[in-house]
C-alpha positions as a printed NumPy array, in Angstrom:
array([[-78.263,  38.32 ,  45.742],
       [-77.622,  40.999,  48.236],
       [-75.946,  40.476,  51.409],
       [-77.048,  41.195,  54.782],
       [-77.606,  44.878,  55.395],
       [-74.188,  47.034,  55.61 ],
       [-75.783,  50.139,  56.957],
       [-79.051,  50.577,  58.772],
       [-81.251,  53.973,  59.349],
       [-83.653,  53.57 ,  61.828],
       [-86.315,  56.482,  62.27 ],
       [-83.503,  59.417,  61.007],
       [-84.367,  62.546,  62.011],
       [-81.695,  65.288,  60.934],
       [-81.604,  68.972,  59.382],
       [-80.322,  72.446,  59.43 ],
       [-80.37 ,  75.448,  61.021],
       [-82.412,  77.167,  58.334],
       [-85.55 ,  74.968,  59.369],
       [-85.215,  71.778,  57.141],
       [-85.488,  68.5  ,  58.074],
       [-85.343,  64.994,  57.066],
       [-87.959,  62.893,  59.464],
       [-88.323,  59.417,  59.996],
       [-86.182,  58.04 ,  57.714],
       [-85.337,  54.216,  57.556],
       [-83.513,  52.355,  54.965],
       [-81.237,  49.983,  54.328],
       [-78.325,  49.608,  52.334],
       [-76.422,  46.022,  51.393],
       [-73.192,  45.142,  50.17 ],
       [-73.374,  44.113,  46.309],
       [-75.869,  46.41 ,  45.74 ],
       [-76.894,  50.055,  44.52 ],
       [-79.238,  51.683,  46.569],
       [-80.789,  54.75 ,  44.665],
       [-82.084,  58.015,  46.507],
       [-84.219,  59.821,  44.285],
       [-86.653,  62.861,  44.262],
       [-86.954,  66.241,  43.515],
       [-84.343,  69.602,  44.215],
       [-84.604,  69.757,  47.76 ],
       [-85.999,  66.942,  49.185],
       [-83.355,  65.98 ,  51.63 ],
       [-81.529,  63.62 ,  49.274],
       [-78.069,  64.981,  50.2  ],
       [-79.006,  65.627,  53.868],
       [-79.574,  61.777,  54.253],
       [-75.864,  60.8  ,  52.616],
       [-74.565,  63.543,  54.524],
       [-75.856,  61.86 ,  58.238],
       [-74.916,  58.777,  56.665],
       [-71.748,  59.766,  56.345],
       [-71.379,  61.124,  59.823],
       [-71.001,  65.033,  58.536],
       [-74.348,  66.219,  59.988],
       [-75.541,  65.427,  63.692],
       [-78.903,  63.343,  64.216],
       [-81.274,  64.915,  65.677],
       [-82.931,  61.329,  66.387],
       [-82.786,  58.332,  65.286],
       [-79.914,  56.469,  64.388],
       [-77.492,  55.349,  61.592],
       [-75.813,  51.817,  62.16 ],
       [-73.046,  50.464,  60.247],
       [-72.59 ,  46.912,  60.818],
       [-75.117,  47.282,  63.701],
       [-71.924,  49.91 ,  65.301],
       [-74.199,  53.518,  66.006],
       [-71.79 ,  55.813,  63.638],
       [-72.296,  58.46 ,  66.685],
       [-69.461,  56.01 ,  68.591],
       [-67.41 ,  55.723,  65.927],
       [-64.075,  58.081,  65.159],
       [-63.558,  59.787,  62.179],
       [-60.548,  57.643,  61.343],
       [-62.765,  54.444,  61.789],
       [-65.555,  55.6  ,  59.494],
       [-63.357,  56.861,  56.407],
       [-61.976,  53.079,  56.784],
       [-65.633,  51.846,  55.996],
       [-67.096,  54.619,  53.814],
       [-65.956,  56.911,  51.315],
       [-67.987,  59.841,  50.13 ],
       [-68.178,  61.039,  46.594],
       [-69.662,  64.907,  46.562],
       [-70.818,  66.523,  43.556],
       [-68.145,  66.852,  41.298],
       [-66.104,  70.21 ,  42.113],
       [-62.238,  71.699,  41.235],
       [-59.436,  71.662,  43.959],
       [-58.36 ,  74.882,  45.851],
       [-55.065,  73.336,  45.557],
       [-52.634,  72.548,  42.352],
       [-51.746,  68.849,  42.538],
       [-51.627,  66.47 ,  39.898],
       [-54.518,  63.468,  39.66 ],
       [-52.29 ,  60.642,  41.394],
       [-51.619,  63.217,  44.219],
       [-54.856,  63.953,  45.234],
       [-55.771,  60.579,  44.644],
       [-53.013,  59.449,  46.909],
       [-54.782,  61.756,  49.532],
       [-57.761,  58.869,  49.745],
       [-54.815,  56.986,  51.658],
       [-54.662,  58.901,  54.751],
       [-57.254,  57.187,  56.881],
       [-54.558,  54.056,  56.803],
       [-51.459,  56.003,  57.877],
       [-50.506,  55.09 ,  61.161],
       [-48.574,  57.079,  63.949],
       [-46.438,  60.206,  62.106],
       [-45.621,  59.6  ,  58.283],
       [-46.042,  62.383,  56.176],
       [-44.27 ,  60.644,  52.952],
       [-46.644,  57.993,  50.683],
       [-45.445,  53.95 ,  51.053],
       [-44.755,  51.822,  48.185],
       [-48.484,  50.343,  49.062],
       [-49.914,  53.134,  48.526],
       [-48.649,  54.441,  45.427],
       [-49.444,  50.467,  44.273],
       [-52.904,  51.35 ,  45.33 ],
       [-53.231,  54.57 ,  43.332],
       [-52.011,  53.254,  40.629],
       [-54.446,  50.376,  40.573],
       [-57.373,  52.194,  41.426],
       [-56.333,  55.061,  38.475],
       [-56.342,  51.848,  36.063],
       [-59.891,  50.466,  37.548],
       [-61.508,  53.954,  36.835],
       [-59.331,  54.493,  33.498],
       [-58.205,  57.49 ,  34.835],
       [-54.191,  56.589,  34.47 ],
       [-54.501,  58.364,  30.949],
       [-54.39 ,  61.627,  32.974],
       [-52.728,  60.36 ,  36.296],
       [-49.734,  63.32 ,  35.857],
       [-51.897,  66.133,  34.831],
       [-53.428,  68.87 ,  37.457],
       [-56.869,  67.831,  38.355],
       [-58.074,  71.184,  37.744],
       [-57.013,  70.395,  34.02 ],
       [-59.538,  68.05 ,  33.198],
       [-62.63 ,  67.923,  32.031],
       [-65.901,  67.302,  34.555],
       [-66.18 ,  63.897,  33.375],
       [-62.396,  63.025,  33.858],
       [-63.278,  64.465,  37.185],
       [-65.684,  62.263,  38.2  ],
       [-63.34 ,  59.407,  37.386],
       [-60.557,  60.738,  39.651],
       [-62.851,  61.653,  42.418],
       [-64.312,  58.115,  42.371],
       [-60.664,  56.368,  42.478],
       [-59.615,  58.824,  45.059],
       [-62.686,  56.966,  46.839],
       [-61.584,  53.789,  45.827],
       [-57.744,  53.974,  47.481],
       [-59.762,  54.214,  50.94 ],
       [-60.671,  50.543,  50.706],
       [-64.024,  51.382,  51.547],
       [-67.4  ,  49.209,  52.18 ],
       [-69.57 ,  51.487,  52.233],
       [-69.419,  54.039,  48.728],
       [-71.808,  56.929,  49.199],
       [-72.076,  59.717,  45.829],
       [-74.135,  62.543,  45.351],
       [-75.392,  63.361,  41.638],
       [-72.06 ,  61.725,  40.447],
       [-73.513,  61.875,  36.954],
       [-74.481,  65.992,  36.955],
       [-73.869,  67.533,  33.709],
       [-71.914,  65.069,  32.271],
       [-72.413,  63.748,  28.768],
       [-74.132,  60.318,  28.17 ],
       [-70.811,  58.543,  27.46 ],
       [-69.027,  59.906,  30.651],
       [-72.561,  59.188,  32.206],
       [-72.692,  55.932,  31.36 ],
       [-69.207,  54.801,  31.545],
       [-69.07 ,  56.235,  35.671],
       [-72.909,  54.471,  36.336],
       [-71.375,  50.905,  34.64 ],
       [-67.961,  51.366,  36.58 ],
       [-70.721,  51.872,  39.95 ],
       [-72.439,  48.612,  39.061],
       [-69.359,  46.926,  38.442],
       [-67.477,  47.666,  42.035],
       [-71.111,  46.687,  43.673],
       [-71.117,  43.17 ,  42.109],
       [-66.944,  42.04 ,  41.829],
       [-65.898,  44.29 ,  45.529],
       [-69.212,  43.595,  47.262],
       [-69.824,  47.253,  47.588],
       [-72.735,  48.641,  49.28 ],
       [-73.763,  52.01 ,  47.296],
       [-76.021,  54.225,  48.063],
       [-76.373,  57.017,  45.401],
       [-78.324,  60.416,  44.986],
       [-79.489,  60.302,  40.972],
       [-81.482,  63.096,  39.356],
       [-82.102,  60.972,  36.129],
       [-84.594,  59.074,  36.389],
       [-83.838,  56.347,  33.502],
       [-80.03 ,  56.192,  35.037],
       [-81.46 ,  55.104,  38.465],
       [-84.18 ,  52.115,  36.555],
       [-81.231,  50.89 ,  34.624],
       [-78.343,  51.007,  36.931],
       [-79.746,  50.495,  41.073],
       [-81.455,  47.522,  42.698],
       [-83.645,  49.367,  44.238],
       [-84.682,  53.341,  44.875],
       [-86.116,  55.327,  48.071],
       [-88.321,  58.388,  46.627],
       [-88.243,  61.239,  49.097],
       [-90.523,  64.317,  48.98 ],
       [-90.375,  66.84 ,  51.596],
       [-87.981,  65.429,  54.123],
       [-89.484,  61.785,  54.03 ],
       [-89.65 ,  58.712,  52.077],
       [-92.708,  58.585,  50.135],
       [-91.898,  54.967,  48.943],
       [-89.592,  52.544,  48.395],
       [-88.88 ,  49.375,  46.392],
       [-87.642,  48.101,  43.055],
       [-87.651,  50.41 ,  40.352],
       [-90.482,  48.71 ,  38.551],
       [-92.182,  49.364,  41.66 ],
       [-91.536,  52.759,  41.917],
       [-90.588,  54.243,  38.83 ],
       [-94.746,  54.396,  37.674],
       [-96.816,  57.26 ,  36.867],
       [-98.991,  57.199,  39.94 ],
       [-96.218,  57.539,  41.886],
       [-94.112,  59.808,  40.352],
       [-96.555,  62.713,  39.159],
       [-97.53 ,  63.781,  42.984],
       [-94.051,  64.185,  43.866],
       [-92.556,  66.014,  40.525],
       [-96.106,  68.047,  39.916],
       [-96.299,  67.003,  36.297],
       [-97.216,  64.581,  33.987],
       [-94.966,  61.431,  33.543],
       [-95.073,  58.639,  31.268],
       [-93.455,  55.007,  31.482],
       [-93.101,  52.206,  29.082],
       [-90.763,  49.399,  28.952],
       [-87.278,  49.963,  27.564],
       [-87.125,  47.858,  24.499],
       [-83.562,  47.182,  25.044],
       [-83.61 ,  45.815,  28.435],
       [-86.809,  45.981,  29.649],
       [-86.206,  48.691,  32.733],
       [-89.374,  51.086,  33.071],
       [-88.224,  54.262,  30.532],
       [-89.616,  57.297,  32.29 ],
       [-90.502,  60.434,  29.902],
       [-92.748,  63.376,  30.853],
       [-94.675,  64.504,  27.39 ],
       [-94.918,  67.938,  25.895],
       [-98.282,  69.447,  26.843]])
């Protein structure tokens, strides 16, 4: 069973310049479980990880991890607790995979020390073998393919020690084995490391099968929220995405299978 709530949104109200908000948002997200944020392009999805994760200021409202307002927190002190994964992207630098992964070990670096510690190698190196990402751990990560990516960005994550793993669209334009193998490797740190996630999906079917439960947001607000049996339905779905959608049980483990037909 879930644990008692790891991060808390109470009434979130947060946006851009440009004239877009996100209003009245509250959630919660508990350790051992996924939390899935779904909807359609432009919802707010990202806007609501991004206040989560302390990169865009709240207009009101507030986000609370372990009941501590992130607003009083240092930037130090949240990367100990949360790690963010962004859509998957190339480095501006040239560095090899353990490298940049090795970067995910700043936040525990105290005083001056420029050079990486035994530990921290130990932890690269263990977090590269969680991910099975050691294959490529010496090539430059702007070798590899966007699946490989993924992998490294997520252990990069990983090395932080985090609570708290926040990752936007993780799965975009991947294949379904890469897709698959990064949502079971989510699913797996949330039940063995008590991980709260809290993950933007596109795919519909990904978030039934892989997250305990799902927030739908249309508009800058949460339309609903439960299980995905709950909201995964028709008469739920087809107001916010504007066109038909089907459901039916998935024969092979009985998650609602989402399909919109051919008109």
């Amino acid at each position: 069973m879930p644990e008692t709530s790891y991060v808390k949104l109470e009434n979130l109200n947060c946006g851009y310049h440009g004239g877009f908000v996100v209003k009245n948002v509250s959630m919660r997200i508990c350790r051992g479980s996924v939390c899935g944020i779904i909807g359609p392009n432009g919802s707010g999805k990202t806007t609501i990880l991004r206040a989560i994760s302390g990169n865009l200021s709240l207009k009101s409202g507030s986000v609370l991890v372990e009941e501590i307002p992130i607003s009083k927190m240092s930037r130090r002190q949240i990367a100990l607790k949360m790690a963010f994964v962004m859509q998957d992207s190339s480095s501006p630098f040239e560095m090899n995979v353990t490298e940049y992964v090795l970067l995910g070990r700043i936040p525990h670096r105290m005083g001056i020390r420029f050079s990486d510690s035994a530990g921290d190698i130990s932890m690269a190196e263990k977090m590269l073998e969680l991910t099975g990402a050691c294959a490529f751990a010496k090539r430059n990560l702007n070798e590899l393919s966007g699946g490989e990516r993924q992998l490294v960005h997520i252990a990069r994550a990983l090395v932080q020690e985090p609570s708290l793993l926040l990752l936007d669209e993780p799965t975009n334009h991947l294949d379904l084995s890469h897709q698959n193998q990064i949502m079971n490797l989510i699913r797996k740190l949330s039940l063995e490391k008590k991980l709260a996630v809290g993950i933007v999906l596109h795919d519909l079917n990904l978030a039934a099968r892989f997250c305990d439960n799902l927030h739908l947001i249309h508009k800058g607000e949460i339309r609903c929220s439960g299980t995905p049996a709950e909201i995964l339905r028709p008469e739920i779905l087809e107001p916010v995405y504007g066109i038909r959608i089907e459901s039916c049980p998935d024969p092979i483990n009985g998650k609602p299978l989402i399909f919109s037909p051919l008109s």
